[in-house]
LUMTIMAR-759220 format. One record per residue: z, y, x of N, C-alpha, C, CB in turn; residue in one letter. Coordinates in steps of 0.05 Angstrom, whole numbers. Glycine has a CB too. Layout:
<zagus>
((Z, Y, X), (Z, Y, X), (Z, Y, X), (Z, Y, X), A)
...
</zagus>
This chain:
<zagus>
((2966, 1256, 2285), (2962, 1234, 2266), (2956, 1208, 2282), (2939, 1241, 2247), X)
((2982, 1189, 2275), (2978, 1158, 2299), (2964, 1147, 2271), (3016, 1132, 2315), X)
((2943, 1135, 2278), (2921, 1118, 2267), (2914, 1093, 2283), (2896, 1135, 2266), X)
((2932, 1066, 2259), (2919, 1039, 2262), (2897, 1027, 2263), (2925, 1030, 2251), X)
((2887, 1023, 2282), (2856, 1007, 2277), (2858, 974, 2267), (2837, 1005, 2310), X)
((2840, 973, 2240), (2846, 948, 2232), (2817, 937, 2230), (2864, 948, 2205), X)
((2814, 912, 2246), (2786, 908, 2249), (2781, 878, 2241), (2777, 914, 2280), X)
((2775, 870, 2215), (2783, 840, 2210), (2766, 833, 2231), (2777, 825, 2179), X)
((2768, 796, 2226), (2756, 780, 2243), (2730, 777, 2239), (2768, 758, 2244), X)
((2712, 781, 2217), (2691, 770, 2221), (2677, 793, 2238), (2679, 760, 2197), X)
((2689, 816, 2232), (2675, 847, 2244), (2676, 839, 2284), (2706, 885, 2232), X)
((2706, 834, 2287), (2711, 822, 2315), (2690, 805, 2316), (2740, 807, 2321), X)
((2691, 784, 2309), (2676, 762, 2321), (2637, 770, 2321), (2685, 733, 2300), X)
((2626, 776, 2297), (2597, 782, 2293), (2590, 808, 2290), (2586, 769, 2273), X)
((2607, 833, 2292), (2603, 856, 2299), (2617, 872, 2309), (2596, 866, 2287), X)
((2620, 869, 2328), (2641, 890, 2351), (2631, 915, 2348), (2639, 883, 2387), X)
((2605, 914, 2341), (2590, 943, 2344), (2602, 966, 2328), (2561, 942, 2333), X)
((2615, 953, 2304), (2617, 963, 2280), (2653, 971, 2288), (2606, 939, 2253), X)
((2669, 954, 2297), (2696, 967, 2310), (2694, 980, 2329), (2714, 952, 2318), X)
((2670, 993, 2342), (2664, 1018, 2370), (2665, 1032, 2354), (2636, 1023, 2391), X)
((2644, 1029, 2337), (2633, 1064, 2316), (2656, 1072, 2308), (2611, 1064, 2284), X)
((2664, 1050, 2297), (2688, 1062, 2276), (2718, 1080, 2295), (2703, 1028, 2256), X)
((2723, 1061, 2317), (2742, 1077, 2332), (2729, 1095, 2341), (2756, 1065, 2351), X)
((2704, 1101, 2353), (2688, 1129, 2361), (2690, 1149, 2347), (2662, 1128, 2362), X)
((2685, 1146, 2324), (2692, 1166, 2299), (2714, 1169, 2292), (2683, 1162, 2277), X)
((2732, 1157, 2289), (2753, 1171, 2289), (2771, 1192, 2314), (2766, 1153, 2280), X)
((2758, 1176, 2329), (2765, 1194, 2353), (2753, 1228, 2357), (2753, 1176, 2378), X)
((2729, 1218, 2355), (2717, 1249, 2354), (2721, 1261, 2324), (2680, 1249, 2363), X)
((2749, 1250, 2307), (2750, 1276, 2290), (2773, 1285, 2295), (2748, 1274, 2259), X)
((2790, 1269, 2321), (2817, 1284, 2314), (2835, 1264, 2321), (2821, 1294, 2282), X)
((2831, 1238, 2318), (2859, 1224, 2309), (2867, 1208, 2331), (2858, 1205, 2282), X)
((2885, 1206, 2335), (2900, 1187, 2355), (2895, 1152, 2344), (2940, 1196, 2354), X)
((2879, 1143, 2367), (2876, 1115, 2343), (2886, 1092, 2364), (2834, 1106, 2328), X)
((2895, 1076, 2358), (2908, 1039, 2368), (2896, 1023, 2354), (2941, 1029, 2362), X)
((2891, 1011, 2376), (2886, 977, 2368), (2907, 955, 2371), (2864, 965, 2385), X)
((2924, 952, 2353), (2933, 920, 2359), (2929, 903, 2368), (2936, 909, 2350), X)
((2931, 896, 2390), (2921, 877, 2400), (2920, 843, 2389), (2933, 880, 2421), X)
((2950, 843, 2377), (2965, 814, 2367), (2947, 814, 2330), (3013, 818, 2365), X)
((2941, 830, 2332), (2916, 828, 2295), (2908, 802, 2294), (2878, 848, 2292), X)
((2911, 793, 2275), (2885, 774, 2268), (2870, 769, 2240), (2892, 747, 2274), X)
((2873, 743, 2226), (2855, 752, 2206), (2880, 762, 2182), (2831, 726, 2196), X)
((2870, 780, 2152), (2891, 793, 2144), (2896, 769, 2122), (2887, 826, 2135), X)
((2882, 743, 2111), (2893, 725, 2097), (2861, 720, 2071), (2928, 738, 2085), X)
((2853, 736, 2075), (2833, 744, 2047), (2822, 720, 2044), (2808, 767, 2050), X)
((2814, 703, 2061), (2802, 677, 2056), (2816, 652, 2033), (2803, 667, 2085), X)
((2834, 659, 2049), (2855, 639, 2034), (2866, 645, 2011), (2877, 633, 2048), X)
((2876, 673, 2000), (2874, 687, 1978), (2857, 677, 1952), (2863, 711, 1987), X)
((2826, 682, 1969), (2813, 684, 1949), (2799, 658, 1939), (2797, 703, 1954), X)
((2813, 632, 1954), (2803, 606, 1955), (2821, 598, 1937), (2803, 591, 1981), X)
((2858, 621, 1921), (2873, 608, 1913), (2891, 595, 1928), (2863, 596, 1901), X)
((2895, 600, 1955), (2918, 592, 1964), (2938, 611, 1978), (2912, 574, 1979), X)
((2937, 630, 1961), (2947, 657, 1973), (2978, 654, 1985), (2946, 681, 1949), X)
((2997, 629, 1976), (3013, 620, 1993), (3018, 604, 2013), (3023, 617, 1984), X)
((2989, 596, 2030), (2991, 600, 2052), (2987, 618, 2076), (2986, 589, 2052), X)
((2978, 647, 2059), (2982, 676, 2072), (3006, 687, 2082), (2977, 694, 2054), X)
((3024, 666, 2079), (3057, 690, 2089), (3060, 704, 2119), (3091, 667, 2089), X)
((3050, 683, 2132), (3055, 682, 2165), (3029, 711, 2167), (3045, 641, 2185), X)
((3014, 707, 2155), (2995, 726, 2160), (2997, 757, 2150), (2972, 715, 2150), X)
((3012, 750, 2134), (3026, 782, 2120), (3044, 789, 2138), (3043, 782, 2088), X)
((3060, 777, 2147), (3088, 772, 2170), (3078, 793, 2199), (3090, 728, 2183), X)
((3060, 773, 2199), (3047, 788, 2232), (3037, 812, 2229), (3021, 773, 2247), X)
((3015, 825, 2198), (3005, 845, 2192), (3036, 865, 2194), (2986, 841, 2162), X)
((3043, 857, 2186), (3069, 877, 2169), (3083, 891, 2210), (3107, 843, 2140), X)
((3081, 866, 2229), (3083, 872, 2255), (3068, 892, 2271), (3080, 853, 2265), X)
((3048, 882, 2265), (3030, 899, 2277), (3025, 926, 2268), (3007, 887, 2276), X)
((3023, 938, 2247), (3021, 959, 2231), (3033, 977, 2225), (3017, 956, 2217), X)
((3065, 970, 2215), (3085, 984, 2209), (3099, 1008, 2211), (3095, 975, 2213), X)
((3090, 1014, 2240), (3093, 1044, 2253), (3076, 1060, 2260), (3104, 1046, 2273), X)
((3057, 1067, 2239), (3032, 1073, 2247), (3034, 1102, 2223), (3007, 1045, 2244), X)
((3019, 1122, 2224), (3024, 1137, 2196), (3000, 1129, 2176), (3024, 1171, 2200), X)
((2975, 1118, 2195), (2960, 1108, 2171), (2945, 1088, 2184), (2943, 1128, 2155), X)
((2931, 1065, 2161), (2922, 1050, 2175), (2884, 1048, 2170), (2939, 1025, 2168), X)
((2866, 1045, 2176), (2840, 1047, 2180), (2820, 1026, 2179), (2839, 1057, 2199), X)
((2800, 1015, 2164), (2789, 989, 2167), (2764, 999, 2159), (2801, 963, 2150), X)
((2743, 985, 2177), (2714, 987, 2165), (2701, 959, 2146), (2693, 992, 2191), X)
((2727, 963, 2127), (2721, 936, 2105), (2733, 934, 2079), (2729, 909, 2116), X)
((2720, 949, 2063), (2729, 949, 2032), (2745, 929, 2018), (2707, 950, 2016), X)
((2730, 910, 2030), (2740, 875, 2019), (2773, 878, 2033), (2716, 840, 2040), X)
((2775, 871, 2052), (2790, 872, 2072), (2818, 893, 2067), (2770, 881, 2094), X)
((2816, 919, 2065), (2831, 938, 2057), (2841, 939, 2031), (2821, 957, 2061), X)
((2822, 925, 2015), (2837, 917, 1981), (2856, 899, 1977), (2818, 906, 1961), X)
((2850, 868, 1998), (2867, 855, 1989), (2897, 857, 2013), (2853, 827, 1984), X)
((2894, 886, 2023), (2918, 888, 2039), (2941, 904, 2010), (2909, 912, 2071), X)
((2918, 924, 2005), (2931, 934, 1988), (2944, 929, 1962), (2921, 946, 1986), X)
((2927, 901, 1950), (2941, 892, 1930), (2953, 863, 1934), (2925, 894, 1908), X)
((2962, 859, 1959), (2977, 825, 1965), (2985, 830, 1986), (2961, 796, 1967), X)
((2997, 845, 2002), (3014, 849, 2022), (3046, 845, 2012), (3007, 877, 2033), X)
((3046, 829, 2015), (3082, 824, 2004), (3091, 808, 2033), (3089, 797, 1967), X)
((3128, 814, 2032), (3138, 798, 2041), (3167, 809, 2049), (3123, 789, 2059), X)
((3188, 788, 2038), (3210, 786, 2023), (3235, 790, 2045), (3210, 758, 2008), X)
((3229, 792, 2066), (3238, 803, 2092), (3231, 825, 2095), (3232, 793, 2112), X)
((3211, 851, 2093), (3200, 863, 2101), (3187, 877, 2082), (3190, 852, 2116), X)
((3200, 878, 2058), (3186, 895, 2034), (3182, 920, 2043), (3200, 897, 2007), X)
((3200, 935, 2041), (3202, 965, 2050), (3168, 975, 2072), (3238, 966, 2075), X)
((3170, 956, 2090), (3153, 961, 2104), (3122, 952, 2101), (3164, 953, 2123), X)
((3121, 928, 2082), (3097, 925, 2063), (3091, 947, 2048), (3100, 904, 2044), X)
((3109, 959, 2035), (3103, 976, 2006), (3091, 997, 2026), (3134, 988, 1980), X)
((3099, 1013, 2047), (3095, 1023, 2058), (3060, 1034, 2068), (3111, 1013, 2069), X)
((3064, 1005, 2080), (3031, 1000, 2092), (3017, 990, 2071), (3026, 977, 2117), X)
((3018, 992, 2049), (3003, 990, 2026), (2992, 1009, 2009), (3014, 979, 2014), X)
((3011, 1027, 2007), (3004, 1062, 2011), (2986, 1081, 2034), (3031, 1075, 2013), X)
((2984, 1069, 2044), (2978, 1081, 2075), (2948, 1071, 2088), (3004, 1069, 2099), X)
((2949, 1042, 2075), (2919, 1036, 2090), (2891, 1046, 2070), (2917, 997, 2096), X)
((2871, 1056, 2078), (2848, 1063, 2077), (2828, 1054, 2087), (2847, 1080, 2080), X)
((2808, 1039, 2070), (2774, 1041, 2082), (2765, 1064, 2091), (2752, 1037, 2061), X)
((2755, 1069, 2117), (2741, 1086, 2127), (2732, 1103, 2116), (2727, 1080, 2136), X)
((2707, 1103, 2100), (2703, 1134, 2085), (2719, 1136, 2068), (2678, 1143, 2070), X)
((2731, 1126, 2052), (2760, 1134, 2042), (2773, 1160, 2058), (2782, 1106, 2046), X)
((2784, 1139, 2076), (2802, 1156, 2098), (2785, 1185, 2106), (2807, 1135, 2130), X)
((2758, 1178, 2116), (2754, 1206, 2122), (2743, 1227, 2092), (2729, 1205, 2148), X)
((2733, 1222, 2075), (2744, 1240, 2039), (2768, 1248, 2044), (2747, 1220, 2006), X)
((2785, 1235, 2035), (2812, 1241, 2027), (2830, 1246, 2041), (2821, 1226, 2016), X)
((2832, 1238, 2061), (2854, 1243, 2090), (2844, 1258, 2094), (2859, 1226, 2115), X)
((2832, 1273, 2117), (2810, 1276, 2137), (2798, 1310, 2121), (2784, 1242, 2136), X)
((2794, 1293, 2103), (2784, 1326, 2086), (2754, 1325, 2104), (2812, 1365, 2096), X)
((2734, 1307, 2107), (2709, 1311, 2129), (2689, 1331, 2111), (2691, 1277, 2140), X)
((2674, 1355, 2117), (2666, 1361, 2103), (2630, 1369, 2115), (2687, 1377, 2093), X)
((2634, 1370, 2153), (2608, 1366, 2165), (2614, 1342, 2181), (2598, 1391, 2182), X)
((2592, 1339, 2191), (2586, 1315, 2217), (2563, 1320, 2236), (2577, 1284, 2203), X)
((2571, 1327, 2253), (2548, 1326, 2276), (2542, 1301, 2278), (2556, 1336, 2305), X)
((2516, 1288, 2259), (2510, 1264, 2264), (2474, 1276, 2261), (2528, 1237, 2241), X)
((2461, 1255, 2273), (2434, 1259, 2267), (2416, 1229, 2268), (2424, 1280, 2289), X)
((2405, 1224, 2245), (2393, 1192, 2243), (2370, 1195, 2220), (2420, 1166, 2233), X)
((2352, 1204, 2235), (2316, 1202, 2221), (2312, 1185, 2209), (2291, 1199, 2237), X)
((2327, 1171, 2190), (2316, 1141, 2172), (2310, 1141, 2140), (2341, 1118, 2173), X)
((2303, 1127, 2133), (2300, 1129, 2106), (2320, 1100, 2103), (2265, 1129, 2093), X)
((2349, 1108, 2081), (2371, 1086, 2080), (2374, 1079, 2049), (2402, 1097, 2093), X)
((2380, 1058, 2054), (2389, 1042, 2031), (2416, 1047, 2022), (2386, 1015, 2036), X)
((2433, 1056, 2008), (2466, 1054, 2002), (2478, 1034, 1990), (2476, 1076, 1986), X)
((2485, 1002, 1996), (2494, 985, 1985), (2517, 995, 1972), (2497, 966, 2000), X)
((2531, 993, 1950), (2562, 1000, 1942), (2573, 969, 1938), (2564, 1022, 1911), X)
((2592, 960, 1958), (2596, 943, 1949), (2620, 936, 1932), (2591, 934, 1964), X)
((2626, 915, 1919), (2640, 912, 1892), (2667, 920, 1895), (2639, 883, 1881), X)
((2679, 909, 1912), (2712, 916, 1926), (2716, 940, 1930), (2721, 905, 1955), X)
((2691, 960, 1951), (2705, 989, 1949), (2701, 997, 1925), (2696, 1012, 1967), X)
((2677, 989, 1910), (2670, 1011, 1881), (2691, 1003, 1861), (2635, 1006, 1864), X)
((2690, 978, 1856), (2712, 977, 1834), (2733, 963, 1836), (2703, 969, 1814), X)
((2748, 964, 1861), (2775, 956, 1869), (2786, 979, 1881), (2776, 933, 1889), X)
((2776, 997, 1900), (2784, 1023, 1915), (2774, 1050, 1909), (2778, 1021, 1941), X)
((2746, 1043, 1885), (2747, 1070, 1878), (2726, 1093, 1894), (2776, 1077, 1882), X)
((2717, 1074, 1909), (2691, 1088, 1928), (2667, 1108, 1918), (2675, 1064, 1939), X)
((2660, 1091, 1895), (2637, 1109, 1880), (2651, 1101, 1843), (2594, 1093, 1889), X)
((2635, 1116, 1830), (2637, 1115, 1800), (2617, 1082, 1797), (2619, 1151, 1783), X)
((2627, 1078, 1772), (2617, 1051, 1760), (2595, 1052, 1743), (2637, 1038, 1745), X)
((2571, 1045, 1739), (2550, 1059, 1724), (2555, 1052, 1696), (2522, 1051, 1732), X)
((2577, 1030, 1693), (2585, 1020, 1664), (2596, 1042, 1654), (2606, 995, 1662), X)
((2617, 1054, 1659), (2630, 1085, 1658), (2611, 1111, 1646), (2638, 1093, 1690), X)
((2612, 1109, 1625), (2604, 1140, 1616), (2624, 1164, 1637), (2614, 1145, 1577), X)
((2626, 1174, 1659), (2639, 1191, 1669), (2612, 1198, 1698), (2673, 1178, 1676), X)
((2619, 1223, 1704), (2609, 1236, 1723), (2605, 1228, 1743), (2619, 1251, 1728), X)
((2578, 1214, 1762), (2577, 1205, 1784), (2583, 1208, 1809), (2565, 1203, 1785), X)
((2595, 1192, 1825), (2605, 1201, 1850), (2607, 1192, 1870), (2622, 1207, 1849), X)
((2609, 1183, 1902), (2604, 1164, 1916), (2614, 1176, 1945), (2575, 1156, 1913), X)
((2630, 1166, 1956), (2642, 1182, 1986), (2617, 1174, 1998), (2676, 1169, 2004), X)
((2614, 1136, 1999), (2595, 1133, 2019), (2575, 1153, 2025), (2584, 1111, 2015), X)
((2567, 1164, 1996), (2544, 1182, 1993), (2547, 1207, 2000), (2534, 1183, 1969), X)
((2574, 1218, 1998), (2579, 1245, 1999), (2584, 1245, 2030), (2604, 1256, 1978), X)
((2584, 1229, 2051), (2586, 1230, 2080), (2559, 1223, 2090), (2608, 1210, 2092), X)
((2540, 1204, 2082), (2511, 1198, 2089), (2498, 1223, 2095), (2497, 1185, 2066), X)
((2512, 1238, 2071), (2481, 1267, 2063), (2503, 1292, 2073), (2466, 1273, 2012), X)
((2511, 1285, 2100), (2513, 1308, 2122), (2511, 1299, 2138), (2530, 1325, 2127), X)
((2499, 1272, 2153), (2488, 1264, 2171), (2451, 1276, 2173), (2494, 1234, 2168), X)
((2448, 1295, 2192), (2420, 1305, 2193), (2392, 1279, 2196), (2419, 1328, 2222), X)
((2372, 1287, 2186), (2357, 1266, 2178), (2358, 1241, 2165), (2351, 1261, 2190), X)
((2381, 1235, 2152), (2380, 1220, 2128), (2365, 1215, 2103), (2397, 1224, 2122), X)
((2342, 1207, 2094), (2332, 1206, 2074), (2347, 1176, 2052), (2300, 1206, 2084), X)
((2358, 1177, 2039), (2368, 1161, 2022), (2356, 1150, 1993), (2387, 1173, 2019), X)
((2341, 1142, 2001), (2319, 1117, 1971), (2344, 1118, 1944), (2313, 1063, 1987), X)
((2327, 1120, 1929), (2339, 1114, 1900), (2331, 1086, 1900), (2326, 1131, 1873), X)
((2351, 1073, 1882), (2344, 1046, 1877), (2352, 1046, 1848), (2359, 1025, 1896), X)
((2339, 1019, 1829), (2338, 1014, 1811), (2366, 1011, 1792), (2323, 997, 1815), X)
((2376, 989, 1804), (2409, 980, 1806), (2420, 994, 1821), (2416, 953, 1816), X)
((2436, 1016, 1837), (2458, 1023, 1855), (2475, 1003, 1850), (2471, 1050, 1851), X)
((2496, 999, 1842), (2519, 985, 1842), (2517, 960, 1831), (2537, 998, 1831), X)
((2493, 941, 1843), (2492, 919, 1827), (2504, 899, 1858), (2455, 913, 1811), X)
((2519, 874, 1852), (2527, 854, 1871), (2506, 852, 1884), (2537, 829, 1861), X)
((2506, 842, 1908), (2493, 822, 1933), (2490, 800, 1935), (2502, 820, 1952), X)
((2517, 782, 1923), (2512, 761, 1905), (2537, 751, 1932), (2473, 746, 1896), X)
((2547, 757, 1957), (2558, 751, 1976), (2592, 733, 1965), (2559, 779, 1994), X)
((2610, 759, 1960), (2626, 746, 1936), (2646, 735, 1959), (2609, 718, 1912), X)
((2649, 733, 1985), (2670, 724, 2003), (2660, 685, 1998), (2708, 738, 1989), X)
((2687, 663, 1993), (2679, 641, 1979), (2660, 628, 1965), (2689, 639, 1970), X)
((2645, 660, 1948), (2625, 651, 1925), (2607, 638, 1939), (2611, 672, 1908), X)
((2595, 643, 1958), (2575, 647, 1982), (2569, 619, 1981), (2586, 660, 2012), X)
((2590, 615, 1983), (2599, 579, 2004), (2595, 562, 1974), (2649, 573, 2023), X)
((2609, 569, 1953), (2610, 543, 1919), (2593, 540, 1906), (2627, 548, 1895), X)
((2576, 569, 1905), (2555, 579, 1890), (2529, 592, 1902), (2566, 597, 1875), X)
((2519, 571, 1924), (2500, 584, 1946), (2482, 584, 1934), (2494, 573, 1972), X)
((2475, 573, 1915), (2439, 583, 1896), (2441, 607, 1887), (2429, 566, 1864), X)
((2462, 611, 1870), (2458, 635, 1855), (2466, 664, 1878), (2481, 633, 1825), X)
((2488, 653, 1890), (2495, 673, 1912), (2467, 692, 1929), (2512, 652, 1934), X)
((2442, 663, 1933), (2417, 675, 1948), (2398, 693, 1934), (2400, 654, 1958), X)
((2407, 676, 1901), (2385, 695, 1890), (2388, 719, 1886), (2378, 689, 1868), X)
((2424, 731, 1876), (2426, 754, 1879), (2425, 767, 1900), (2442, 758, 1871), X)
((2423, 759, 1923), (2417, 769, 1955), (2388, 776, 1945), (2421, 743, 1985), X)
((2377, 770, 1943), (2351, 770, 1939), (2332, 791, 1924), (2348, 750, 1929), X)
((2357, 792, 1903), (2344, 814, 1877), (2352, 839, 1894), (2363, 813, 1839), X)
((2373, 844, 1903), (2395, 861, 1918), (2376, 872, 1945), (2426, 839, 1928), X)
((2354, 868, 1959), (2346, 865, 1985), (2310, 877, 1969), (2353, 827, 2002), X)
((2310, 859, 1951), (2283, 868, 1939), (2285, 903, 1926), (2277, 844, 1912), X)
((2305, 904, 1914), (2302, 940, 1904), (2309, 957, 1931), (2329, 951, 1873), X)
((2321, 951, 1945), (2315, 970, 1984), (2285, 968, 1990), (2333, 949, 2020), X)
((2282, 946, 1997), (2256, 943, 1996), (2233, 950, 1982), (2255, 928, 1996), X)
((2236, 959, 1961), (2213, 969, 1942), (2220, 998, 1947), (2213, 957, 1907), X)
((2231, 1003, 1947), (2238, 1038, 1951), (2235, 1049, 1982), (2273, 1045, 1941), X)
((2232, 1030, 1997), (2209, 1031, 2024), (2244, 1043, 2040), (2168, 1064, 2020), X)
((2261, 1036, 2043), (2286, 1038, 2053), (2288, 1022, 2082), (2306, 1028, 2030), X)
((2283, 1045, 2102), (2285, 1021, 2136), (2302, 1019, 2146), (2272, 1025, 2161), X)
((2337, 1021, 2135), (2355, 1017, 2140), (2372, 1007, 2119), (2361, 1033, 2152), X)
((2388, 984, 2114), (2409, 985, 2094), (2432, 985, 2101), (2409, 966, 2078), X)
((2449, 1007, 2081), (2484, 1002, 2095), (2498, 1008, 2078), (2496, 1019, 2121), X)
((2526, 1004, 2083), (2532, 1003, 2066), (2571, 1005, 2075), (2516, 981, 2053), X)
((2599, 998, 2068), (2619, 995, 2075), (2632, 967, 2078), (2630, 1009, 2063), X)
((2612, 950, 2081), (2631, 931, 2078), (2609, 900, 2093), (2644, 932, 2039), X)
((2623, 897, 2125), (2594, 886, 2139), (2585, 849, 2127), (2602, 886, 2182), X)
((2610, 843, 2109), (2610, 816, 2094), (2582, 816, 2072), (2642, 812, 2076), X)
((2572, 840, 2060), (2558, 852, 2047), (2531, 849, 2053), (2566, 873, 2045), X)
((2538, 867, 2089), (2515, 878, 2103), (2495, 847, 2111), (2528, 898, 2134), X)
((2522, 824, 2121), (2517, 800, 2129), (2491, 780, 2118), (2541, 790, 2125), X)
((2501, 786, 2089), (2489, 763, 2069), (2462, 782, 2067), (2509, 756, 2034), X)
((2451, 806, 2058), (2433, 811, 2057), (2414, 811, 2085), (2437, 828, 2043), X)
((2437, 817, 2112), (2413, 817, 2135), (2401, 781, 2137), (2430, 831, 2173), X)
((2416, 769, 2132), (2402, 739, 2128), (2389, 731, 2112), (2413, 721, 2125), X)
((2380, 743, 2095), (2364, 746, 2079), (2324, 759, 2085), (2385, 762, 2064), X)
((2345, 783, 2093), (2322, 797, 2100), (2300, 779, 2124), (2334, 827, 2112), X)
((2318, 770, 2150), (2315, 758, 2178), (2291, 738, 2162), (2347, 741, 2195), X)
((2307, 728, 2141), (2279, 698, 2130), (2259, 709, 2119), (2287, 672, 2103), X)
((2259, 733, 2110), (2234, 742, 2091), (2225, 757, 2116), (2240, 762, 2059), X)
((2232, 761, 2132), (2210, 781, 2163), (2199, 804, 2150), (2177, 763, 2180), X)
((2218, 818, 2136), (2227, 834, 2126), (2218, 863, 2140), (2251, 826, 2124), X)
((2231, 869, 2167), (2228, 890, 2184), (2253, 914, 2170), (2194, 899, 2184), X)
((2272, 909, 2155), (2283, 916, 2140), (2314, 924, 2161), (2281, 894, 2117), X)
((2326, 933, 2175), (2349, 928, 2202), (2373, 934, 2177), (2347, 957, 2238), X)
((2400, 928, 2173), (2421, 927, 2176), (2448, 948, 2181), (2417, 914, 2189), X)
((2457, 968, 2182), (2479, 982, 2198), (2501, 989, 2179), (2468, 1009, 2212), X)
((2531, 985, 2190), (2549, 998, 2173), (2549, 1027, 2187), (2578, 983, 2171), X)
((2559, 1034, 2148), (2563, 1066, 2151), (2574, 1077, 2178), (2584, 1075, 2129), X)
((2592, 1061, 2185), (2609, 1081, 2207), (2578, 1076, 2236), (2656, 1060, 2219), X)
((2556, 1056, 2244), (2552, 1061, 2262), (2535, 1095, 2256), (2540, 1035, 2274), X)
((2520, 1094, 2234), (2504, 1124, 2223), (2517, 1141, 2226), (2497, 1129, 2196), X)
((2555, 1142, 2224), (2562, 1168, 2219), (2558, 1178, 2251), (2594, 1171, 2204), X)
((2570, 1155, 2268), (2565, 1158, 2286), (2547, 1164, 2309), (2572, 1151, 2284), X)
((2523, 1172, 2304), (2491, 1171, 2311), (2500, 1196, 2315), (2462, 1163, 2288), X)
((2512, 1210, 2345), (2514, 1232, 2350), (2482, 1233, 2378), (2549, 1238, 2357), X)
((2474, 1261, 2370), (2441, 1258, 2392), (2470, 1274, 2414), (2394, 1286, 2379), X)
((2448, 1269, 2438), (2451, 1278, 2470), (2460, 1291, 2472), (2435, 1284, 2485), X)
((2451, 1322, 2457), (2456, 1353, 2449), (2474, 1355, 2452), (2452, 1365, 2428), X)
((2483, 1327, 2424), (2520, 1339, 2408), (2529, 1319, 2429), (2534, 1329, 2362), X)
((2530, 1300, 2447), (2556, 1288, 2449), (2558, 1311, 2484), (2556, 1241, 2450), X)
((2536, 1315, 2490), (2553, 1334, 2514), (2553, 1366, 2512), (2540, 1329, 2544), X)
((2561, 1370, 2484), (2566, 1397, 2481), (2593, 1400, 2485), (2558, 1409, 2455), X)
</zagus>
């Protein structure tokens, strides 16, 4: 299984940490993984600002980079949605439609691909589970609490076979962050306050880690937290899954 590594830019630029884990883990389940080197950003900015036609060149190069891959891999809900629903291009359909079928958010990929069903992972924390809005109700990550239907959550169903995980209930699960990509930037009052409300129910449920799939998410609330001196730390899912002890990595 050839596996694309797709690592947007803000992950490159302010968390590299978070494109180790993620290629680490996939590595130690199995998969043959690449990095593109020529990647850059996948357009979402501009998309979601409404100028989604000046995305072409950027779909162009994606559609390059990716194309021969059997699947593609991202540790970013946001990110992987709007590949999946605005990847066009009129040269190169065949091979859009393609990689549009094919790319996956990380616990996505390892649920449903992957079939993951243990993890030699081990991380003594008590965690917070952000769900954020793009995987839950664009990709389908967890159930919607609006939804009269049966609850469900990959993030959750991979957390709780990581050994020593304690996972806080919170008040809201699936309530916004208030982050929003753009919103952040038009609507920075209201954007903080929902950071705020969002940071306060982790926090009341005595949660010393928050994480979550999606590090645009992780971003707005660790700045949050940093001003309130909080003591509150930050991690995406993939660095936890990856929390292999001494034992397991030289067995």
């Amino acid at each position: 299984m050839k596996v694309g590594l797709f690592i947007p830019c803000y992950i490159d630029q302010f968390y590299p940490q978070v494109g180790i884990a993620t290629l680490q883990l996939l590595q130690k389940l199995g998969c043959e993984v690449e990095f593109p080197q020529g990647q850059t950003c996948c357009g979402q900015p501009m998309a979601n600002s409404g100028y989604e036609h000046l995305t072409h060149q950027c779909n162009s190069l994606f559609i390059k980079n990716f194309a021969d891959y059997d699947y593609i891999v991202g540790p970013s809900g946001s990110c992987v949605l709007h590949i999946k629903d605005h990847l066009h291009d009129p040269a190169a359909e065949p091979q859009a439609e393609k990689i549009r079928q094919r790319i996956y958010e990380l616990t996505e990929f390892l649920t449903d691909v992957l079939k993951v069903t243990s993890l030699p992972a081990r991380f003594p924390c008590k965690v917070g589970l952000h769900q954020s809005c793009h995987g839950q109700r664009g990709l389908g990550l967890a159930q919607m609490s609006e939804l009269v239907a049966a609850p469900f959550s990959k993030p959750e169903q991979l957390l709780r076979m990581v050994e020593g995980v304690e996972l806080v209930p919170l008040d809201r699960a699936d309530e916004c962050c208030g982050f929003g990509g753009t919103f952040c930037v038009a609507e920075e009052a209201v954007s903080v306050k929902m950071g705020k409300d969002r940071v306060a129910d982790h926090v009341k449920h005595g949660a010393e880690v928050i994480t979550g799939t999606d590090v645009s998410c992780l971003m707005h609330m660790e700045g949050i937290l940093r001003r309130q001196h909080a003591g509150v730390k930050v991690m995406h899912i993939a660095e936890i899954l990856n929390q292999y002890t001494d034992e397991q990595a030289n067995s």
